[in-house]
N, C-alpha and C positions, 0 to 999 in steps of 0.2 A: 526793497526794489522789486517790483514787479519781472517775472521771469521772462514771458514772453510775451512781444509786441506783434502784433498781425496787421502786417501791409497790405491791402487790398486798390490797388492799379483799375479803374475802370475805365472804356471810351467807348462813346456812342453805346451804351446797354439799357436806354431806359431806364425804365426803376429796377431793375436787377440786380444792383446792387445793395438797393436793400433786403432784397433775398438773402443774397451772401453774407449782410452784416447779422441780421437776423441769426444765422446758424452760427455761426461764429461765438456770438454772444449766448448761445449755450453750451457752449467751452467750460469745461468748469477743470481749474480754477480758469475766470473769464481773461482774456487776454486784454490787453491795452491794441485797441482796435485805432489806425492810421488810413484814409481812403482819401484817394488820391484818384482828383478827377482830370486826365489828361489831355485836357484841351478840347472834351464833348462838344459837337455842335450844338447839342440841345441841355438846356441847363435842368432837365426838369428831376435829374435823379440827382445832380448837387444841392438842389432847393429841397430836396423832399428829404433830403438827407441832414441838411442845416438846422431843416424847422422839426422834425422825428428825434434828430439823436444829440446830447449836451454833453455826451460821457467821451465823447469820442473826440478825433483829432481828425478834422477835413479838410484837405486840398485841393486849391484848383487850381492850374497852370494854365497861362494863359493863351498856350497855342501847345498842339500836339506834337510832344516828345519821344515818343516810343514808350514801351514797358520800362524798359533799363531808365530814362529821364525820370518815370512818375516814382521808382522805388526810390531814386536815389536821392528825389526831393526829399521822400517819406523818410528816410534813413537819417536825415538830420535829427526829427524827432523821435527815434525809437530812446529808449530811457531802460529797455532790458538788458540781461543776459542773450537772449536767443530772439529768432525773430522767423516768424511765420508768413511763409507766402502765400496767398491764396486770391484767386484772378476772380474778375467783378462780372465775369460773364456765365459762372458755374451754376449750376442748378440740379436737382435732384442729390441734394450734399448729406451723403451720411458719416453724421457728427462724431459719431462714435469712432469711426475711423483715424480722424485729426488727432483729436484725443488720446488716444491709446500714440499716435506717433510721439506726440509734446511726450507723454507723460513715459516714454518709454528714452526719447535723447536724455530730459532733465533728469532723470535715475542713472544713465549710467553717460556721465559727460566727458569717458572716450569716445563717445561715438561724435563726431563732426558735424554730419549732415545726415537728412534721414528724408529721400524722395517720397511722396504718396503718389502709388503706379494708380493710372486711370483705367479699373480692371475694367471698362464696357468701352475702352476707345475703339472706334470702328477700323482705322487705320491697322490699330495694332492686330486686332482679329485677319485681316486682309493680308499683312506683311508682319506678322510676328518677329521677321530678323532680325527689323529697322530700331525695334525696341523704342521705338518713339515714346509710349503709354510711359515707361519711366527715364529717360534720357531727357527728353523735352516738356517733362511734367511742369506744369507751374507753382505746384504747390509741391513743398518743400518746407522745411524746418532746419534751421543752421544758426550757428553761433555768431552774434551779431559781429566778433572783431573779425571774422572771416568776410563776413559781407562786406564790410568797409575797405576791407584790402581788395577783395573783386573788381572794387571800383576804385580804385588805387590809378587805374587806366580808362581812354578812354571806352565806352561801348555801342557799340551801335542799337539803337533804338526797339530793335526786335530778335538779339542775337543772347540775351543773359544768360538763359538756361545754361548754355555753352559752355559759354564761359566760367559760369558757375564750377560747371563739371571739369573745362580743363586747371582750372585753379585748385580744384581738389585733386586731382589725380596727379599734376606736376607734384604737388606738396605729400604725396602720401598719404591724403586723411582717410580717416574711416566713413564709408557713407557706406546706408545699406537702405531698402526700399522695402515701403510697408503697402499693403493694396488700401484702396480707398474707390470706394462708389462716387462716383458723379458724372455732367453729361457737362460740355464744353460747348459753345456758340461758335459754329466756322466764322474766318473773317467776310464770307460771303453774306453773313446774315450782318457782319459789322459795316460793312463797306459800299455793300450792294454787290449783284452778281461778279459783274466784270470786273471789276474791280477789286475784288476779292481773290478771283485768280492770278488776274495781274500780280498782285502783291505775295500770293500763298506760292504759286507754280515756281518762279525762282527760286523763294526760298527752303523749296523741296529739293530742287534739282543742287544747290549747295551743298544740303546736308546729305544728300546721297552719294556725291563725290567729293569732298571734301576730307582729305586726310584726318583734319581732325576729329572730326565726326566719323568716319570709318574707326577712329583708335578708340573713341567713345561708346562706339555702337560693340564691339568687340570685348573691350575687356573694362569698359566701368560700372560699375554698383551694379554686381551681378549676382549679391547675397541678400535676401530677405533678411530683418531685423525679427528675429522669432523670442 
């Protein structure tokens, strides 16, 4: 059985996401790569992705789900043990990073979950408290019967990370966070201006007061995996 499967959620990115399949696929050992295109306006990175890659497992949904809808279509087919997050709008991806995360949960599988903090998020430079860089990271590495329990409930379409994190911490698992180099796409570049705030500015001011996410920002995955 293949150990770990890599979900990759894209919408509106262009060809970006063959960026990301790209890096991915020097993964070694190579992951079982799943891309999942979330209801794109524009087909042209599902197409280039069809006609490019035969190894892989692609998805289109037929109208836009949120992040949480596109993983959980994707989760029907994973076929691993574990299963790798990693978002179709990254760029500047150092591999070596991923890498050493997989290869350091599947050595020792007490470990649960294992975040990759986005050491150049600008956010987190600005408001270090907020710990966004690893709380709201998207990429992650977790045991795939965990992820299927996550979604045991419904999710709202742009809240997983969260959720992710309050299902671990209810449950006691062990998660700890490894650094990882890359740059993220605002939803402003995804949505267009206004509309990016629209959508972003809520769900800032949520996670700034919101109990659960104060309990999150406070006391979870506060230990490096060394």
């Amino acid at each position: 059985m293949i150990k770990v499967s890599c979900i990759i959620p894209f919408y509106n990115e262009s060809l970006n996401p063959l960026y990301v399949i790209e890096s991915v696929r020097k993964l070694r050992p190579r992951p079982e790569i799943i891309a999942v295109d979330d209801g794109s306006d524009d087909n042209s990175a599902f197409m280039a992705l069809k006609q490019k890659y035969k190894d892989i497992v692609l998805l289109k949904l037929s109208k836009n789900k949120g992040k949480a809808g596109a993983i959980k279509s994707a989760l029907a087919h994973v076929t691993s043990n574990y299963v790798l997050l990693i978002d179709g709008d990254l760029s500047s991806i150092k591999e070596y990073g991923i890498t050493k995360a997989v290869d350091r949960i599947i050595k020792n599988p007490e470990i649960d979950m294992i975040i990759l903090r986005r050491t150049n998020d600008k956010t987190a430079a600005y408001l270090p408290f907020l710990r966004d860089d690893i709380i709201l990271s998207g990429q992650r590495i977790l045991k795939t019967e965990d992820l299927r329990k996550v979604f045991a409930k419904t999710i709202n379409g742009y809240k997983l990370e969260s959720e992710i994190n309050s299902f671990m911490m209810k449950r006691n698992k062990k998660v700890f966070w490894m650094p990882l180099s890359i740059k993220n796409r605002h939803k402003q570049h995804k949505w267009g201006y206004w509309e990016g705030i629209k959508i972003g500015l809520p769900g800032f001011f949520r996670y700034m007061f919101s109990p659960e996410m104060v309990r999150q920002i406070l006391f979870f995955c506060k230990e490096e995996a060394i």
